[in-house]
N, C-alpha and C positions, 0 to 999 in steps of 0.2 A: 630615671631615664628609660623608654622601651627599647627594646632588643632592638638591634637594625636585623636587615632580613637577611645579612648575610650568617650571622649566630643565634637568631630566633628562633623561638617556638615553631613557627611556621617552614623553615628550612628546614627543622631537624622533621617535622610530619609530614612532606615532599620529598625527603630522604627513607623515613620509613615506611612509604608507599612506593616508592620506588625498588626498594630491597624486598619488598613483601610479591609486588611485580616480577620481579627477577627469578623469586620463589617457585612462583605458580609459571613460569616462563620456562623454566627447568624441568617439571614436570609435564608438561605441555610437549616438551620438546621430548624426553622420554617414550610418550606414548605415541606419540606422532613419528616416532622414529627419523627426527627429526638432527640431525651431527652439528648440523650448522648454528642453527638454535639453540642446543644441548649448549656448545663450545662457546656460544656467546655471553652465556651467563657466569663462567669465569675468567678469570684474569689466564693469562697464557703460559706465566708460572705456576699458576694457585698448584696448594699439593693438595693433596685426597684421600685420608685415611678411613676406608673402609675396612677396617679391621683386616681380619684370617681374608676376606674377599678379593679387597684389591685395597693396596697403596701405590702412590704415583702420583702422578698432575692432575687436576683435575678435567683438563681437554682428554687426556688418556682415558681417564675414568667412562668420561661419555664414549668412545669409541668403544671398550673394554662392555658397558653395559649393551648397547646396542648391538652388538656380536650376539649378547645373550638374549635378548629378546628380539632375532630373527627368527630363533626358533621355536617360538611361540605363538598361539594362535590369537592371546589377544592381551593387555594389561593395560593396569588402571592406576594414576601415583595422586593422592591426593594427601594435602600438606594442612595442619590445624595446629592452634595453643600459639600462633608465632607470636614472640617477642623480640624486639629491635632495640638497641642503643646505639645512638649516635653520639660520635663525638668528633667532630667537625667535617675531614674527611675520610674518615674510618668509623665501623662498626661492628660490632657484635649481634650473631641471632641465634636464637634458636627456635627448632619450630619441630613438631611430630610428624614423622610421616610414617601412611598407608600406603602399602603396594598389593594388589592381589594379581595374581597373572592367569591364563588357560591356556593349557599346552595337551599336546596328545599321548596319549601313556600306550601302553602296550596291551590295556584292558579297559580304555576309554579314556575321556578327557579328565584330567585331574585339573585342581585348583591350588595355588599358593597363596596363604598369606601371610604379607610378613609387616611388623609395625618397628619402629624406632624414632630417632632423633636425628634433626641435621645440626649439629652446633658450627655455625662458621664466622670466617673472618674477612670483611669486606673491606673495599675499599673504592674511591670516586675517581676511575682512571677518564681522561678524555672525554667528560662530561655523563658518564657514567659509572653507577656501582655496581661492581663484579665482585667475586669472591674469590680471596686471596688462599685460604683453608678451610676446608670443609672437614669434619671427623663429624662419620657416622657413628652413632651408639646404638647398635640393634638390641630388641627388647624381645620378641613372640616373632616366632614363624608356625607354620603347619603345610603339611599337606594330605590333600585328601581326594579321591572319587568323587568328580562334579556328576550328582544325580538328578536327572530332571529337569534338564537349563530349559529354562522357559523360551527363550529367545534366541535365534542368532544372532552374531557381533556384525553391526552396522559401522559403517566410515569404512572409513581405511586406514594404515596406521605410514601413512606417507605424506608427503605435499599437496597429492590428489583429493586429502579428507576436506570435505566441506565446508570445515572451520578456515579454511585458509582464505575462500572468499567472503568471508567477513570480517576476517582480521586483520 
């Protein structure tokens, strides 16, 4: 007998397009210094375990990181390797992520980069999946003297960036 489409193959790849959405909608909303956005891709309890960094909620988390990258001149989060399990209305990911940032030093612009893992815990609230726990696993950071930036940073890291009229 096939799947019906409420427990099918096809729900559960609707699902993890959806949570892999969510992903890049998190990071999106980071760079965009975006709180409302950020806030949207958790659950209202979810907790937040970013290690020595910060633990708390993960709405907390987004307000606690954008604190930090006001004082910044510009960053970049992007997210690879993601893997999904669903299991009906809950799931499991994990996926790596890249953040490099530029900020202004006291003898020119330095660069950070730093790489890790989001391992989290989803779940289908309201017609939606958000993240009920996120533990970050940090792996490499650096920082160093950005010499010779070819380009200045274009957009903006608000509502006003240009991405928002096509999104």
């Amino acid at each position: 007998m096939a799947d019906s489409l409420d427990d099918g193959p096809l729900t559960r790849l609707l699902a993890e397009r959806a949570i892999e959405r969510q992903l890049t909608t998190y990071c999106r909303a980071m760079d965009r210094c975006d709180a409302d956005l950020g806030r949207s891709v958790f659950a209202p309890d979810a907790e937040a375990d970013y290690g020595d960094m910060y633990r708390g909620t993960g709405p907390g988390f987004v307000d606690f990181a954008l604190a930090s990258h006001a004082g910044m001149d510009a960053h970049v989060h992007r997210i690879s390797n993601v893997t999904v399990t669903v299991t009906g209305a809950t799931a499991g990911s994990e996926c790596y992520v890249d953040a490099r940032f530029r900020l202004s030093g006291p003898d020119g612009p330095l660069e950070i980069a730093s790489s890790g893992r989001y391992v989290d815990r989803w779940a289908k609230r309201d017609g939606a999946w958000v993240i009920t726990a996120r533990r970050y696993l940090h792996a490499i950071d650096c920082m160093r003297p950005l010499e010779n930036p070819m380009f200045g940073t274009t957009g903006t890291r608000d509502t006003t960036d240009p991405s928002y009229t096509v999104l």
